[in-house]
C-alpha positions in Angstrom: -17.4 40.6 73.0 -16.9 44.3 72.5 -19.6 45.6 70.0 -18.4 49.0 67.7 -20.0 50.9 65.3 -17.7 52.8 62.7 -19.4 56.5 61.1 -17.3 57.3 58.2 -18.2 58.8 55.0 -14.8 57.7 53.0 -15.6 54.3 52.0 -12.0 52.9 51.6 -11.4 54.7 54.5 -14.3 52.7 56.8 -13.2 49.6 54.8 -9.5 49.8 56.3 -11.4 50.2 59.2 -13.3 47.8 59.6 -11.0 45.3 58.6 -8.5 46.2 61.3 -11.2 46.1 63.9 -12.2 42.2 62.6 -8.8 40.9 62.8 -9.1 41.8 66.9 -10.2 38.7 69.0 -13.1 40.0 71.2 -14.1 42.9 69.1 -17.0 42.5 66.1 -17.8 45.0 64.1 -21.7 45.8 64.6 -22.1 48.1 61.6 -20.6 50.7 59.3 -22.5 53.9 58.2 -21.3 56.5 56.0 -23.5 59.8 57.6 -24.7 60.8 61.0 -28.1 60.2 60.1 -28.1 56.3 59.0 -25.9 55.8 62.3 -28.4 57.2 64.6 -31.4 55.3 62.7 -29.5 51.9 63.2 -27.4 52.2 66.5 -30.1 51.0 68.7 -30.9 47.9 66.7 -26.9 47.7 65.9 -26.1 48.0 70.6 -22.4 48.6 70.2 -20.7 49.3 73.1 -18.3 52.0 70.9 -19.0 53.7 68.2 -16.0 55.0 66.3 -16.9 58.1 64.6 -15.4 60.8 62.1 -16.3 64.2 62.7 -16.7 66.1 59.0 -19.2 64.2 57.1 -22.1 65.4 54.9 -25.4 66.1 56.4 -25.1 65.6 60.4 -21.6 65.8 61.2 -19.5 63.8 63.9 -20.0 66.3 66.6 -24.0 67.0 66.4 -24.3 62.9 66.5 -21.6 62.3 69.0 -24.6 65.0 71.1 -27.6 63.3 70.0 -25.6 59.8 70.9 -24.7 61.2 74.3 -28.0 62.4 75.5 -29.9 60.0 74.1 -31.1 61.4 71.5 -32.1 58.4 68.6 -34.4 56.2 67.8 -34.7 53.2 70.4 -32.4 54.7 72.6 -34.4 54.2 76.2 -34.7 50.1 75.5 -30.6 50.3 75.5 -29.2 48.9 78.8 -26.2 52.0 78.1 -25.3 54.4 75.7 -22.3 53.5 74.0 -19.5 55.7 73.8 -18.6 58.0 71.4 -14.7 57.7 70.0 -14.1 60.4 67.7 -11.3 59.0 64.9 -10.9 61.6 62.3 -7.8 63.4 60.7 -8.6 67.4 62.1 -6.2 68.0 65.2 -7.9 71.7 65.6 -8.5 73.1 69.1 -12.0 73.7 68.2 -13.1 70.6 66.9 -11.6 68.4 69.9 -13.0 71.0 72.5 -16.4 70.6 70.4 -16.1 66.9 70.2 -15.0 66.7 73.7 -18.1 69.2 75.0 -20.6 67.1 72.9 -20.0 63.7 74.8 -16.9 61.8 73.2 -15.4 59.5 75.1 -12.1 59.7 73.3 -10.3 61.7 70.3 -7.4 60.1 68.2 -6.3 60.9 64.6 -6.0 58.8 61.9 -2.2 59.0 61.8 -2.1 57.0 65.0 -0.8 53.3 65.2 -3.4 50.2 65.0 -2.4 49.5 68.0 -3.3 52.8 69.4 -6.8 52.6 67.6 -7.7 49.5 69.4 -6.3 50.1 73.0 -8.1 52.9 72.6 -11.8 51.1 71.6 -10.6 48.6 74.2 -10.1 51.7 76.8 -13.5 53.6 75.7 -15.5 50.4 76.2 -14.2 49.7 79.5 -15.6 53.4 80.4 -12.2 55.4 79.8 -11.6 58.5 78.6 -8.8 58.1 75.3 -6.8 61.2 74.1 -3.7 60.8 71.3 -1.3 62.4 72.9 -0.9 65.2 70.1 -4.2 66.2 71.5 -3.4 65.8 75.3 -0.8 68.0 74.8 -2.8 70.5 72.9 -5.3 70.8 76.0 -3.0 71.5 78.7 -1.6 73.9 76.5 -5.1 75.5 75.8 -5.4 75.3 80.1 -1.9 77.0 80.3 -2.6 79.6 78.3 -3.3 83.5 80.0 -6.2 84.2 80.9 -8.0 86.8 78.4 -9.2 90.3 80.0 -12.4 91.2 79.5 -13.7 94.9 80.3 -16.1 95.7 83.3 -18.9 96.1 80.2 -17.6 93.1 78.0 -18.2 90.6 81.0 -21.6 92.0 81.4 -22.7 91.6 78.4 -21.1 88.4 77.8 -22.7 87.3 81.1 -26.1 88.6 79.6 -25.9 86.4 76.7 -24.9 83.5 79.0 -28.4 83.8 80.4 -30.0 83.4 77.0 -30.7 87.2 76.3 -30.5 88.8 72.8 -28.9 91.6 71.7 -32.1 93.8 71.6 -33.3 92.3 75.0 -29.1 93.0 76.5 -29.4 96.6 75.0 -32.9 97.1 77.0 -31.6 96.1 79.9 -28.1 97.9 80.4 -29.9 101.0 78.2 -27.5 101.2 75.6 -27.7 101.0 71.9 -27.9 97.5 70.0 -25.3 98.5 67.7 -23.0 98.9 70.7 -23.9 95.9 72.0 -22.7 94.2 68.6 -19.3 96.0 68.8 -19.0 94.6 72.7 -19.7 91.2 71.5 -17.1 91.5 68.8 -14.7 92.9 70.9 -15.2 89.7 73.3 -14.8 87.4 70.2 -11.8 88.5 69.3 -10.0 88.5 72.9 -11.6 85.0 73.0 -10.8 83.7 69.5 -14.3 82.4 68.9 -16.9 83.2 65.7 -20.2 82.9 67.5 -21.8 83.9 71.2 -22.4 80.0 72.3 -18.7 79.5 71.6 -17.8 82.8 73.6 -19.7 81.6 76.7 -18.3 78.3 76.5 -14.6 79.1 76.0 -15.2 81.8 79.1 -16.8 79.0 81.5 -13.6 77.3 80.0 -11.2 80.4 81.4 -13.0 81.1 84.3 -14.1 84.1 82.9 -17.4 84.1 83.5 -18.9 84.7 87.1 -18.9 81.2 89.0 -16.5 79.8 86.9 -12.5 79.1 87.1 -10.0 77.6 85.2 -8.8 76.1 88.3 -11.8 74.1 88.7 -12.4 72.9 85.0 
């Protein structure tokens, strides 16, 4: 019997749900929670084997507890033979939340639009230790690995590699002897070539590209 846990904070929406998931021989519903939080208190005590999870809810969202849930990370969780894995079911198709889902230990990403019998092939699939992407969203990663590679300068790269290593901006301006505020206009400079908001996402999305020394697209 396949155990799932469905993280929703629409209640019609976890209702529909759960009743689809109960209809399924072999599959029982283990519990239904409406945050981040009250999943993570219960999920040890609840030992799905999937735990079906939107990503924007209030509080803890889908992605921090699909982390928490991958490492570990909850109450209870070392007594638990496995971890369960994490398939994210929401309606947000956006590159950055599937690479953030996907980086934060889901086992699978489909969107609500997708047929029942998508939804559970793809519990069945994520139980059985598969990885489960809609297609939509297959196709939106290949694209993302197609696309050309963004050109950094000599300086950029340096920098960026800097912050890699866990350096501020003040420490990054001590070392290459510059001014912070140049730093800051480096950094943004490298955001905008990237199409990131934010230095972890920059360092991610160029380990992603093969940007970064040590790193390749080829080998991602």
């Amino acid at each position: 019997m396949t155990r799932i846990v469905v993280v929703d904070d629409h209640p019609i929406v976890r209702a529909g749900i759960v009743g689809l998931l109960e209809t399924e021989d072999g599959i029982t519903v283990a519990g239904e929670f409406a945050s981040g939080e009250a999943a993570l208190a219960e999920l040890a005590e609840a030992r799905p084997d999937v735990v079906l999870m939107d990503l924007r809810m209030p509080g803890l969202g889908g992605v921090e507890a699909t982390r928490r849930i991958a490492r570990g990370e909850f109450p209870g969780a070392a007594d638990l033979a496995r971890r369960p894995g994490v398939l994210v079911f929401t309606t947000y198709e956006d590159d950055e939340q599937i690479l953030s889902a996907i980086e934060a230990g889901a086992s699978g990403y489909l969107v609500k639009a997708a047929p029942a019998a998508e939804l559970i092939a793809g519990v069945r699939a994520v139980a059985a230790g598969q990885t489960v992407l809609a297609p939509s969203i297959a196709a939106q990663l290949v694209a993302r690995v197609r696309e050309p590679v963004p050109r950094l300068t000599p300086r950029e790269a340096e920098i960026l590699g800097l912050v890699a290593q866990g350096l501020s901006n003040p420490a990054i301006a001590a070392r290459l002897v510059i001014g912070e505020s140049t730093v800051k206009t480096h950094l943004l400079h490298v955001f905008e070539k990237l199409e990131v908001s934010d230095r972890t996402r920059a360092v991610t999305r160029a380990m992603e590209r093969g940007i970064l020394p040590g790193t390749s697209s080829a080998s991602r």
